[in-house]
C-alpha positions as CSV (number, residue, x, y, z in Angstrom):
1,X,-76.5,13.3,117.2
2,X,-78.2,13.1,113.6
3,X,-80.5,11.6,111.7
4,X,-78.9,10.8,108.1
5,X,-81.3,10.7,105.2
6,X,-79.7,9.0,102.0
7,X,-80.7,10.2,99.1
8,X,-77.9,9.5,97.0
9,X,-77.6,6.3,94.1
10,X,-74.9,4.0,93.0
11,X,-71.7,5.5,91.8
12,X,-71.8,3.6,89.1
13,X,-74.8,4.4,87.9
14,X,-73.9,8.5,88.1
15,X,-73.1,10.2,84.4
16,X,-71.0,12.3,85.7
17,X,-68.1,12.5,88.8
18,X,-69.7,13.8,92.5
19,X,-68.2,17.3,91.9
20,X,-70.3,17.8,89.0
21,X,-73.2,16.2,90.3
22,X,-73.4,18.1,93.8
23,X,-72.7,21.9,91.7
24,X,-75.9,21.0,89.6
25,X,-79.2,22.1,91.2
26,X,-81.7,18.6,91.8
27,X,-83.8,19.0,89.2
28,X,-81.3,18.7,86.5
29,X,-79.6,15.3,88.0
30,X,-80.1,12.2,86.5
31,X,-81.1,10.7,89.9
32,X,-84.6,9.6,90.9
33,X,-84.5,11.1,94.6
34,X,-85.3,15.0,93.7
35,X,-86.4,16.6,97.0
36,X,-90.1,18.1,96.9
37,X,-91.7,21.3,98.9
38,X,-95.1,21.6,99.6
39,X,-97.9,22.5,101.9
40,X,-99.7,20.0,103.3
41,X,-103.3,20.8,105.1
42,X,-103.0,17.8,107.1
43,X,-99.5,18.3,108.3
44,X,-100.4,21.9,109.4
45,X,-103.9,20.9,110.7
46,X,-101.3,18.3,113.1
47,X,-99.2,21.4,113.7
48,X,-102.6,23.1,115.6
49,X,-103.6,20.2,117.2
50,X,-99.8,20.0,118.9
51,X,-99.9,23.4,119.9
52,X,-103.8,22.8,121.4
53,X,-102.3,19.7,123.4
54,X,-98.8,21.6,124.2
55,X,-99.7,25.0,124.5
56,X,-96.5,26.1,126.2
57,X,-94.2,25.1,123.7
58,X,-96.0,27.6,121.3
59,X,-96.2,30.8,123.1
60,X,-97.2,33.1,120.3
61,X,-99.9,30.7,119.7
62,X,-101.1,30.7,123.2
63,X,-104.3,33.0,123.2
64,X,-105.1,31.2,119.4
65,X,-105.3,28.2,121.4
66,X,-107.5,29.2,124.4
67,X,-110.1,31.0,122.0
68,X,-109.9,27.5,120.0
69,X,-110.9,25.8,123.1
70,X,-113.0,28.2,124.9
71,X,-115.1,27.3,121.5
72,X,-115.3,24.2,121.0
73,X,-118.0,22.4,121.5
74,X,-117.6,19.7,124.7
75,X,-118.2,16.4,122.4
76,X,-115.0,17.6,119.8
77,X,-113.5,18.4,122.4
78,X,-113.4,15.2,124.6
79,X,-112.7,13.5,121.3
80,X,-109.4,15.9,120.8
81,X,-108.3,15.0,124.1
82,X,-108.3,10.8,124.1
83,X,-106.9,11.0,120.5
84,X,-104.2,13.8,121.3
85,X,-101.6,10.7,121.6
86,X,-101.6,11.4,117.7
87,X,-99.8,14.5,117.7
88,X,-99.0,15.3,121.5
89,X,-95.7,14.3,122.1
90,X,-95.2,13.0,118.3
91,X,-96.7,12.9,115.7
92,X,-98.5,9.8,113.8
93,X,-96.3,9.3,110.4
94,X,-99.7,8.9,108.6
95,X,-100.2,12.8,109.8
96,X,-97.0,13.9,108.0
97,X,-97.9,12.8,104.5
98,X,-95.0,12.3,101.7
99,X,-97.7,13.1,98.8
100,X,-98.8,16.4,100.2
101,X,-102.7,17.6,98.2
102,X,-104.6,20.5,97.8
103,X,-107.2,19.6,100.0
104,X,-107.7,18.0,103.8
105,X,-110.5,15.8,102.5
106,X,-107.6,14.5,99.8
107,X,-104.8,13.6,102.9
108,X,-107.5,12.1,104.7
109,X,-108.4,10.0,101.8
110,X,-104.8,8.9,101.6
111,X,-105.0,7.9,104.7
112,X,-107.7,5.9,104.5
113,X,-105.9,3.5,102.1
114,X,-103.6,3.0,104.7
115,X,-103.8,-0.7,105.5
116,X,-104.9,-1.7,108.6
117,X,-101.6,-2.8,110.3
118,X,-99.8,-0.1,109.0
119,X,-102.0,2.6,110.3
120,X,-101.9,1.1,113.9
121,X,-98.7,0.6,114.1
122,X,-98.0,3.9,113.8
123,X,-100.2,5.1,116.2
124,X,-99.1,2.7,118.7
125,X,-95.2,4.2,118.4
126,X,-96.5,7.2,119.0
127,X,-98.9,6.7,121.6
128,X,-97.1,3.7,123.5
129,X,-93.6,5.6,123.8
130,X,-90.7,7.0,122.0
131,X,-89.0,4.2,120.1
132,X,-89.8,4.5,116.7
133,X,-90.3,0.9,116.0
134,X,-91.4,-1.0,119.1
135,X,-92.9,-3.5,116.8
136,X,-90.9,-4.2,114.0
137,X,-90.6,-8.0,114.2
138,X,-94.6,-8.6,115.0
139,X,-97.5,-6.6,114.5
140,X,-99.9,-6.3,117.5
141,X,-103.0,-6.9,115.3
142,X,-101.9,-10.4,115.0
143,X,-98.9,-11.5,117.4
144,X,-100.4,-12.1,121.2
145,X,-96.6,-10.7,122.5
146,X,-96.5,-7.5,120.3
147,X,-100.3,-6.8,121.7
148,X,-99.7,-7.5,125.3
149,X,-96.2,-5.1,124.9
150,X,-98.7,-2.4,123.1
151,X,-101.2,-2.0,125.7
152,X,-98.3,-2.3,128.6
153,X,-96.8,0.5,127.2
154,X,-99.9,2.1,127.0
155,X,-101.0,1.4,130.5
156,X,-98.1,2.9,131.7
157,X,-99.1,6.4,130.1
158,X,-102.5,6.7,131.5
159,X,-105.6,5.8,131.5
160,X,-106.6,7.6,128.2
161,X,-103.5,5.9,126.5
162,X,-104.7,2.5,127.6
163,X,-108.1,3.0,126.7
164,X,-107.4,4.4,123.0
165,X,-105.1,1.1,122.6
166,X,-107.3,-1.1,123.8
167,X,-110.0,0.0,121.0
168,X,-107.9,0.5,118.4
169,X,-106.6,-3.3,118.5
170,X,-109.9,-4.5,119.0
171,X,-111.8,-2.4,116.6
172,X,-109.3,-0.6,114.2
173,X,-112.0,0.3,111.6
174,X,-114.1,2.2,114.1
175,X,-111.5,4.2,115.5
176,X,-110.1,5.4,112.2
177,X,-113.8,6.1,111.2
178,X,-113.7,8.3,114.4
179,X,-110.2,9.6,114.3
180,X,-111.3,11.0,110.6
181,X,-114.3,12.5,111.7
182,X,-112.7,14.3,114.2
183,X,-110.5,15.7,111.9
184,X,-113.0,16.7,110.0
185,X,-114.9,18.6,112.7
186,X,-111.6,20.1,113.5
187,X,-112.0,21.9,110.0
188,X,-115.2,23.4,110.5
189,X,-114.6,24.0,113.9
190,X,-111.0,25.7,114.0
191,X,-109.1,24.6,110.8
192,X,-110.3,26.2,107.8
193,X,-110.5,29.9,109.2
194,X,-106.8,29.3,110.3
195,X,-105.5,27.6,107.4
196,X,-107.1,30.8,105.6
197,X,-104.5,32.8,107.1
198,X,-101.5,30.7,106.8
199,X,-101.8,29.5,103.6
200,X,-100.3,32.7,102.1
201,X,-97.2,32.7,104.0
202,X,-97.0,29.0,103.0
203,X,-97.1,30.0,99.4
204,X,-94.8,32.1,100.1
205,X,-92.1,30.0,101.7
206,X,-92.9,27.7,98.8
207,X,-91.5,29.8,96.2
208,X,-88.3,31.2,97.8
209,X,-87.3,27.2,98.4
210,X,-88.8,26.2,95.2
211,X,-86.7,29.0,93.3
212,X,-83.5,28.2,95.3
213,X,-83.8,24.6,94.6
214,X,-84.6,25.0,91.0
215,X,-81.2,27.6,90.5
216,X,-78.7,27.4,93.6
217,X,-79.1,23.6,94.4
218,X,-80.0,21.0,97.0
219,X,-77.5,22.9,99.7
220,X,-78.8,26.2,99.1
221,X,-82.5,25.4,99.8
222,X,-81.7,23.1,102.7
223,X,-79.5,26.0,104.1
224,X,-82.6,28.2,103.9
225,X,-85.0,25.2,105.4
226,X,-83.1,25.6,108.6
227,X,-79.3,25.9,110.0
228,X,-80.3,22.0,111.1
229,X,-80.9,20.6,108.1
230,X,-77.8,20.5,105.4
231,X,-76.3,18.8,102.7
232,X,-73.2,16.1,103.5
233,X,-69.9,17.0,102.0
234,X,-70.3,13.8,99.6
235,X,-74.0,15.3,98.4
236,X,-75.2,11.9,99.2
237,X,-77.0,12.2,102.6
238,X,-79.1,14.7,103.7
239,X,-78.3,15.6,107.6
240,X,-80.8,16.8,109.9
241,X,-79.5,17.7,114.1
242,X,-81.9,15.6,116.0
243,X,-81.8,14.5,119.6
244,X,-80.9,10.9,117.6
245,X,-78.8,8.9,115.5
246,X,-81.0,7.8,113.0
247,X,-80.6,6.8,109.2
248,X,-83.0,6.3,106.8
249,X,-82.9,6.3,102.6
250,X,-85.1,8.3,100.4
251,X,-83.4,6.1,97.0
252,X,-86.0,6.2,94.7
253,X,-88.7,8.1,96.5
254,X,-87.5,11.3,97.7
255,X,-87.4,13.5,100.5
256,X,-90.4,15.4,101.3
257,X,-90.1,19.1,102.5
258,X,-93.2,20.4,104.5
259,X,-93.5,24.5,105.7
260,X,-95.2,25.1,108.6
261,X,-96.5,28.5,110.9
262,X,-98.3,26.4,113.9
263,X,-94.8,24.1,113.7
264,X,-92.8,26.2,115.1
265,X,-90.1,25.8,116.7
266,X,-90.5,22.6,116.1
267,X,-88.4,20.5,113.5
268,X,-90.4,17.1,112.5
269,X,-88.9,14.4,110.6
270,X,-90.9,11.1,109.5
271,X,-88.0,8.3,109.0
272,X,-89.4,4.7,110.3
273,X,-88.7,1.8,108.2
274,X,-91.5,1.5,105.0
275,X,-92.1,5.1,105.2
276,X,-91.2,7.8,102.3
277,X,-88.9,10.2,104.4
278,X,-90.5,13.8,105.3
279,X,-89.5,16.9,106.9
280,X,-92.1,19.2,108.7
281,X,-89.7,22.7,109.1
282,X,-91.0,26.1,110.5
283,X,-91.6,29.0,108.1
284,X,-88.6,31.9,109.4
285,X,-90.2,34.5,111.3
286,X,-89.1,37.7,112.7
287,X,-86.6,37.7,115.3
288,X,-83.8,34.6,116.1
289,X,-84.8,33.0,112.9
290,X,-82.5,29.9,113.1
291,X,-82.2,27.5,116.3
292,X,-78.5,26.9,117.0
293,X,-77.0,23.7,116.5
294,X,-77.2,20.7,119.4
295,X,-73.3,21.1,119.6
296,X,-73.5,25.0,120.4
297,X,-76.2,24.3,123.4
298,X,-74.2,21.0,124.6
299,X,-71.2,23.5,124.6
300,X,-72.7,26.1,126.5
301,X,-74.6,23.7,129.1
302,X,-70.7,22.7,129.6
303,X,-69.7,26.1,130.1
304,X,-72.2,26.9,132.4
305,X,-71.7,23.8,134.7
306,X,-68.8,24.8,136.3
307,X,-69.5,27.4,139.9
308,X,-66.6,29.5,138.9
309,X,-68.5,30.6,135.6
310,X,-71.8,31.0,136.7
311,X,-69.9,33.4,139.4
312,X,-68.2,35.2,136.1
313,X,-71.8,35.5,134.5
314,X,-73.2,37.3,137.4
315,X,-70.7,40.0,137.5
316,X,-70.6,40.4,134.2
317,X,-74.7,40.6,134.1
318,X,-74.3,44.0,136.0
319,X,-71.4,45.3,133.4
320,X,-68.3,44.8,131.7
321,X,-65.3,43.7,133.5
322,X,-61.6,43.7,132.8
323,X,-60.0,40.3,133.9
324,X,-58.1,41.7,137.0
325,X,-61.7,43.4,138.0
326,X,-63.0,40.0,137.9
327,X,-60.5,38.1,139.4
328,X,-60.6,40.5,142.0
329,X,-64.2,40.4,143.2
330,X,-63.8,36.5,143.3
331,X,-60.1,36.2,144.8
332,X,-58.9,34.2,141.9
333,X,-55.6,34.7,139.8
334,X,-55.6,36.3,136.3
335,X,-54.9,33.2,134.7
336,X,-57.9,31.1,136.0
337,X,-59.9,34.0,134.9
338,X,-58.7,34.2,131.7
339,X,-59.2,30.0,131.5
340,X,-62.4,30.3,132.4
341,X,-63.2,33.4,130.3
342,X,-61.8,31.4,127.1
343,X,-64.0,28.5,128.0
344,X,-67.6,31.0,128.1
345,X,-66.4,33.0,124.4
346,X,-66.1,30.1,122.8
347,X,-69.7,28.9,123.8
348,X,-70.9,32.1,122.5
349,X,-71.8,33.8,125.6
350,X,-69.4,37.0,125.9
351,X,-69.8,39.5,123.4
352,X,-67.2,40.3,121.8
353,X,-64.4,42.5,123.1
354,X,-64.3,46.5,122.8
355,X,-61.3,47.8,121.6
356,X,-59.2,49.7,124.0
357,X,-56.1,49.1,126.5
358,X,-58.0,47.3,128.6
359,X,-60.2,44.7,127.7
360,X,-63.7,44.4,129.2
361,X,-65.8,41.6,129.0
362,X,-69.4,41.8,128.3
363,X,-72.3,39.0,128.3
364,X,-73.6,38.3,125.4
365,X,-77.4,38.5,127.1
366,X,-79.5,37.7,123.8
367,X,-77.7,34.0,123.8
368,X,-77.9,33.8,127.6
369,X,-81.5,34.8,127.4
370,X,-82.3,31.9,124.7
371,X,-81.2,29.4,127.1
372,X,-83.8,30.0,129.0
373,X,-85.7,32.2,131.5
374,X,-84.3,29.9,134.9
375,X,-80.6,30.6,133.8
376,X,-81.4,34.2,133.8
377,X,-83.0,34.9,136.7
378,X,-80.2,32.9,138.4
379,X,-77.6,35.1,137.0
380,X,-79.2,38.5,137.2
381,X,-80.0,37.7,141.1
């Protein structure tokens, strides 16, 4: 499943044939879509407010966030918590912003010149659910059907949800007032001393992507965004691996590329109708740097379904095996082995084999181990 971002024109409007036009880097094409990377102080300021609300999906940002909120003051943050539908389990598009500044106080003034209807509908697909546009034929400021579907959806999520609906359809002004303010409080609170120390690694990631965009092309600098985010063999679509199919064009606006440290492992993309597309990656860090592809952990969830290799997995946890070894210990014939040992090395979880006369398998443990602490435990009982 992908989202596809089209950021290519008409062919008849090209100066030259595709070939030449995908070798040259971006900012030589004669097209209007050039892809842009920059930091964003809003976006990354989203990125903490995420890992404050889901803690557990940032684990080396665990103790930043229970000194965060072991100082904040109770007012900020009872306001962080009914508000947290902003960025909890998405993020408001308005967060993500296309025209990245220098400053927060700059984003949030973009924001503010948000129109009315605009702003809450975004906030209402993310706080009322996960489809992206619940109410693309009506908006709930002034249709009686989209409203009622709004705060149903928001009723069903919780008291918090329900009441932050309710007063952003009534009063919309005063709850952007307040949503800002927060924000604000957020920098003198947490923000600036942590944007402090980020903001140099941002620079950096800037310049590599910058640098590879500007000499080695579009591919090249999506390559080094993440192995999830590439360039389509016609160089007219950008490809991102979401949990999705989506589509979306960036003709005549561009695709916006944002780096982020609090982000990861998250990959964020902003691609609802009426909205410039944007990409929120995570700066690499030491370690598994890349996150393999949806296809690689479909195949290996496949693998593993079946009893006979989970049974494989277990001996093999405890050393390498040769086939007849294996087949032994479970009372099956060579061949199924050998099926079933084809099926688990091409999901990437044997190591490769040892040279010798006879061949031992091995887990591949580091792969087993990124899918997750369960799976291990259940194979190393």
């Amino acid at each position: 499943m992908t989202l596809r971002i089209d950021i290519g024109g008409p062919r008849s409007e090209r100066s030259q044939s595709e070939r030449s036009q995908r070798e040259r880097p971006l900012s030589e094409r004669p097209s209007a879509e050039p892809l842009r990377f920059a930091a964003s102080p809003l976006a990354e300021l989203t990125a903490m407010l995420h890992v404050l609300a889901e803690p557990g999906h940032h684990p080396r940002h665990a103790d930043w966030a229970g000194e965060v909120w072991a100082g904040l003051r109770p007012e900020l943050a009872e306001r962080l918590r009914e508000a947290e539908f902003l960025w909890r389990s998405s993020q408001a598009d308005f967060l993500i912003p296309a025209g990245p500044r220098p400053t927060l106080a700059e984003e949030l003034d973009d924001v503010d010149r948000i129109d009315d209807e605009t702003y809450v509908t975004a906030a209402l697909v993310t706080t009322c659910g996960g489809n992206r546009v619940p109410f693309a034929a009506a908006s709930p400021l002034t249709d009686a059907g989209a409203r009622e579907r709004a705060l149903d959806l928001a009723q069903a999520r919780g008291a918090r949800q329900e009441h932050f609906a309710e007063r952003l359809l009534a009063d919309p002004a005063a709850v952007r007032a307040r949503v800002r303010h927060t924000l604000e409080q957020c920098a003198d609170a947490f923000f600036d001393a942590a944007w402090a120390g980020v903001a140099v690694e941002l620079a950096t990631d800037l310049r590599l992507k910058n640098d590879l965009l500007k000499h080695h092309g579009v591919a090249a600098a999506l390559a080094a965004v993440s192995s999830a985010v590439t360039l389509a063999p016609d160089g007219d679509c950008i490809v991102v691996d979401k949990l999705q199919d989506k589509a979306t064009t960036a003709r005549g606006r561009g695709v916006t590329f944002i780096p982020s440290v609090f982000g990861r492992p998250h990959l964020l993309a902003v691609h609802a109708p009426g909205w410039q597309p944007v990409i929120q990656y995570p700066v690499a860090e030491p370690g598994p740097a890349e996150p393999v592809s949806l296809e690689t952990v479909t195949l290996r969830l496949e693998a593993l379904a079946h009893p006979v290799r989970l049974r494989l997995l277990r001996t093999l946890a405890r050393g390498p095996h040769t086939t007849g070894e294996l087949a032994h210990v479970w009372e099956l014939s060579p061949p199924e082995v050998s099926r079933h040992l084809a099926v688990l090395r091409r999901a990437g979880l044997l190591a490769p084999r040892q040279p010798g006369r006879y061949a031992r398998h091995t887990l591949n443990l580091p792969d087993v181990t990124s899918l997750g602490t369960d799976l291990l435990a259940a194979v190393l009982r």
